[in-house]
N, C-alpha and C positions, 0 to 999 in steps of 0.2 A: 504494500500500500504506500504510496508516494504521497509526500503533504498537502499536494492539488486535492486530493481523496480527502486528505483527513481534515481539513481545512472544510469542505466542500460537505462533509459529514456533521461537524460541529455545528456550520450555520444552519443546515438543515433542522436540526435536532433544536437549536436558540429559535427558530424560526418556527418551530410546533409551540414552543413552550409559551412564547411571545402570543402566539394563536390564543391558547387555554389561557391568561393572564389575563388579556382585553375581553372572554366570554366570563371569568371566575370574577371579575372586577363588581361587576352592580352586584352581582350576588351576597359579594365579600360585604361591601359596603349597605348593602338591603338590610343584613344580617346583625351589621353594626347600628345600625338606629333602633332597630327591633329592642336591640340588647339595651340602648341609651333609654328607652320605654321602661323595659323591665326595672334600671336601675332609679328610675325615679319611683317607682313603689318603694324598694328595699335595695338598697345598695349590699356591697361582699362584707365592708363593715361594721355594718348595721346586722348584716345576718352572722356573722361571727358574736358579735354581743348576745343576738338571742340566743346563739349556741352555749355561749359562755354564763351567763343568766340562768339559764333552764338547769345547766348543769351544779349550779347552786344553790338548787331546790327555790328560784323564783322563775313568775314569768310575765315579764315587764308587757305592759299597757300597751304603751305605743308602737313597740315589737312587734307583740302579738296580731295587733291589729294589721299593720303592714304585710304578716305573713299571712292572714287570714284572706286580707286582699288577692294576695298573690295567688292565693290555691283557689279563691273563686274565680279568680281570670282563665286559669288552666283547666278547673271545672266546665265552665261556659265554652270555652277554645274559642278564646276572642280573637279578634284581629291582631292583639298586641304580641300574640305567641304560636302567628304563623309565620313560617320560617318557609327562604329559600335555600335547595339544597337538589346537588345533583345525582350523589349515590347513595347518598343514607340521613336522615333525618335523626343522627343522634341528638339533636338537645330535646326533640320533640321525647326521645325516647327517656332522657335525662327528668324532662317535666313530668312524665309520666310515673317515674321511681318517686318522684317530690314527692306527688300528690300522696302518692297510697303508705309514703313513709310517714308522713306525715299525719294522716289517718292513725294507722298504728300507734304513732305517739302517741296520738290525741286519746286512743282507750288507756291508757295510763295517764295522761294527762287531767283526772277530771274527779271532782267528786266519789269516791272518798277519798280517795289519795292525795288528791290536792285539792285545795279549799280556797275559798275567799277567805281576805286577810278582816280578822278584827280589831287591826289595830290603825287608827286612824293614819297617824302617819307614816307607815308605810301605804297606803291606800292611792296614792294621788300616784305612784309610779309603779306599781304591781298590780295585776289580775289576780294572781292566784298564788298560794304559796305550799310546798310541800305541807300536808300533815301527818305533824307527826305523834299528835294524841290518836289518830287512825290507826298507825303502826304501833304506836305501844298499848291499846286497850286489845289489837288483835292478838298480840304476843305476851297479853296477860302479864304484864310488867316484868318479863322473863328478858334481862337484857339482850342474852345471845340472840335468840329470837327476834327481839326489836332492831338491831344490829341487823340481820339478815334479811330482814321485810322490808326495810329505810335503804339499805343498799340497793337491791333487789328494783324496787321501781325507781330509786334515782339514777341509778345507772342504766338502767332500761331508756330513761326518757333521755337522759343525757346521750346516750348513745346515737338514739334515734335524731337528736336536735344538729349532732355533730355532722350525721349522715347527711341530713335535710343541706349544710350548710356546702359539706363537699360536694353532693350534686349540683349547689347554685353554684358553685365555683368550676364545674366541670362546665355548667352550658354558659355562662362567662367566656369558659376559653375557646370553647367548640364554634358561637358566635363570633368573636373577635379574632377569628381568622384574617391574617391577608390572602388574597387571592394565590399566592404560587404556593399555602400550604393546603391546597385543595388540590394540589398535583402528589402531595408526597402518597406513597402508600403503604408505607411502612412506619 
């Protein structure tokens, strides 16, 4: 192969990829405003705090409510979370894991386990807060027991809140693609 060839090869090959780049471009960019929508709900942030929060045995007001937004937008499949995409449609599939992780949560997330706060001030920046007169009357004032019922659903929901946060940061990155890494395929 003489360098007239490989030369001749190279711009060929610049010259496919140049093709794909000017088609993956409005896509890449459709994908990024999409994503700039989402982030005015709930920023990565902001969902890190609720993960961080939850995992504390609290679950902050204005959080909450933001994520609530978010999973009824993905409920409904509004226009804010359709997405262009030419081989696979992971963040649709990424919203998908949100919603139903985030259900899961929510069975532990709720009465009896966790309660509304009776104490005023804490009130004005929490929904709900772990209870834990629930886990100690069910574990009959038996510390071990109480120990293992208090871990049990706080790391249950903590788990789940951490997940919730990683999938919003997987369709973050999947969205805010440039257009040449919709060529890679590895």
């Amino acid at each position: 192969m003489n360098i007239l060839q490989v030369f001749t090869l190279v711009g060929s090959i610049l010259g496919i990829i140049a093709f794909f780049l000017n088609f993956l471009s409005p896509i890449s960019n459709y994908n990024r405003n999409k994503w700039e929508k989402l982030k005015e709900i709930i920023n990565l942030i902001e969902f890190k705090e609720y993960a961080v929060e939850i995992g504390q045995g609290r679950l902050p007001k204005d959080l909450h409510y933001k994520v609530v937004s978010l999973i009824y937008i993905i409920r409904n499949e509004s226009e804010d979370i359709q997405f262009k995409f030419i081989f696979k449609n992971t963040p649709q599939k990424f919203l998908n894991e949100l919603y139903e992780t985030y259900y899961q949560m929510l069975e532990k997330l709720q009465a009896p386990y966790w309660d509304i706060l009776e104490r005023p001030s804490l009130q004005e920046n929490y929904d709900l807060m772990i209870n834990k007169e629930y886990f100690n009357k069910k574990a009959h004032c038996i510390t071990k027991e109480y120990d293992k019922l208090f871990g049990e659903n706080l790391n249950y929901v903590a788990d789940k809140a951490d997940k919730l946060y990683e999938l919003y940061k997987s369709i973050s990155k999947e969205l805010n693609k440039l257009p040449f890494e919709y060529l890679r395929f590895w």
